[in-house]
N, C-alpha and C positions, 0 to 999 in steps of 0.2 A: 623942442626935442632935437637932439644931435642929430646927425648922420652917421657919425662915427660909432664901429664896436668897439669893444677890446677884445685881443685876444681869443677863442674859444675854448674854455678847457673842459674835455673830455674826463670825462669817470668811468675807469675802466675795471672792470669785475676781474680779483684773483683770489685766490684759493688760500695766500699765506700774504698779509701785508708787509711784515719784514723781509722775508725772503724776496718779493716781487722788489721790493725797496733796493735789494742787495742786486741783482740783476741789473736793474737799470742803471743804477751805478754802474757797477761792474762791467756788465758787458755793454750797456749802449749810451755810456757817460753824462746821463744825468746826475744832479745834484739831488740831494735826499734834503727835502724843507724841511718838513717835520714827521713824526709819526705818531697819533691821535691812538694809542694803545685799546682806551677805554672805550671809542667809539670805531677802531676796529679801519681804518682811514690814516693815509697818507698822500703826503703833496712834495711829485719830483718834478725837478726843472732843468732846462737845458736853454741859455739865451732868453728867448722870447718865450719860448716854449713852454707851457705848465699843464701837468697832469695830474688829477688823483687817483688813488689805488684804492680800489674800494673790496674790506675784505667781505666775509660770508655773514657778522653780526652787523654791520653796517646794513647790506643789501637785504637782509633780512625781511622788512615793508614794502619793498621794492622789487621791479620787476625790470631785468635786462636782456634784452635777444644777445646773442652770443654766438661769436666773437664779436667783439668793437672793431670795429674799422678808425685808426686817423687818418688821414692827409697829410704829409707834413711838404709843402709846397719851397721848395730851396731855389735859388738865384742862378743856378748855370748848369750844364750836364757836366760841368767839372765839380760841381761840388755835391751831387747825384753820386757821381763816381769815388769822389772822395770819403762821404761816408758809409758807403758800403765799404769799400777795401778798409776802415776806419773798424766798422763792427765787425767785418769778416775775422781781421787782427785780434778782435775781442773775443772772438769765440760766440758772439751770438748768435738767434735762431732765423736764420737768411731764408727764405721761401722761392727767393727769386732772382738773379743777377741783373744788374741794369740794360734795361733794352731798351731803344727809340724805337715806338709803336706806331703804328698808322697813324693815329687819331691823335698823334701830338705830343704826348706825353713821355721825354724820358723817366722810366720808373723804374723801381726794385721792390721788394714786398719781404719785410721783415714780421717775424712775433716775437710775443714775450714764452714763455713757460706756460701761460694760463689758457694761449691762443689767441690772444690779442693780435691785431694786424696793425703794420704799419706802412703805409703805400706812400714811399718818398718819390718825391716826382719835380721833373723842371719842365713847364708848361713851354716849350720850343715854337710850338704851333700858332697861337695865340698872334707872338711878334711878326712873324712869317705870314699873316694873314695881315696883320695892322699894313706892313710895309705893301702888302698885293695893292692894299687898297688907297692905298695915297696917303694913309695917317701917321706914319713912322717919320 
């Protein structure tokens, strides 16, 4: 058995799967993979990143608490900073402005239209404790 995962891709519950499709283009530069009309289901990407949109016939058998939360975990507080003022530019649904928190985390907290959340964040703390402790 590996160790290794892939990836984690999230299925996030919205209300219109083209429109939501159009959004995330749009305002927070993902790529539209496909969109699954008949089964009501879409797949955007950005980099590494993949998501499905899952509309109201899809989720249909299915049960989601709501809102979704991601993570989307980035490499520097410059680049935390960079796509916020990035989606800010885009007119999307900002929740939060980037702030260094107690607990380690530069963060900012984005949604979709649906209420979906997105907590981008550079884990600061982390290397800051490796180097306390002799590991860096």
């Amino acid at each position: 058995m590996t160790s290794d995962f892939p990836g984690a891709v999230p299925e996030l519950p919205v209300a219109d799967v083209a429109a939501a499709a159009a959004y995330y283009r749009d305002a927070l530069g993902f790529g539209v993979d496909w969109i699954a009309d008949d089964i009501d289901l879409a797949g955007v990407s950005r980099g590494q990143c993949r998501i499905f949109l899952a509309g109201p016939r899809f989720r249909k058998e299915r049960s989601y608490p709501h809102p979704i939360v991601t993570w989307l975990n980035l490499s520097s507080k410059a680049e935390v900073d960079a796509l916020y003022r990035a989606w800010q530019a885009a007119k999307a649904v900002l929740i939060s402005a980037p702030e260094s928190k107690p607990w380690g985390l530069h963060e900012f907290t984005a949604a979709d239209p649906d209420g979906n959340r997105f907590r981008v964040f550079y884990d600061f703390a982390t290397p800051e404790r490796e180097c306390a402790a002799g590991r860096a």
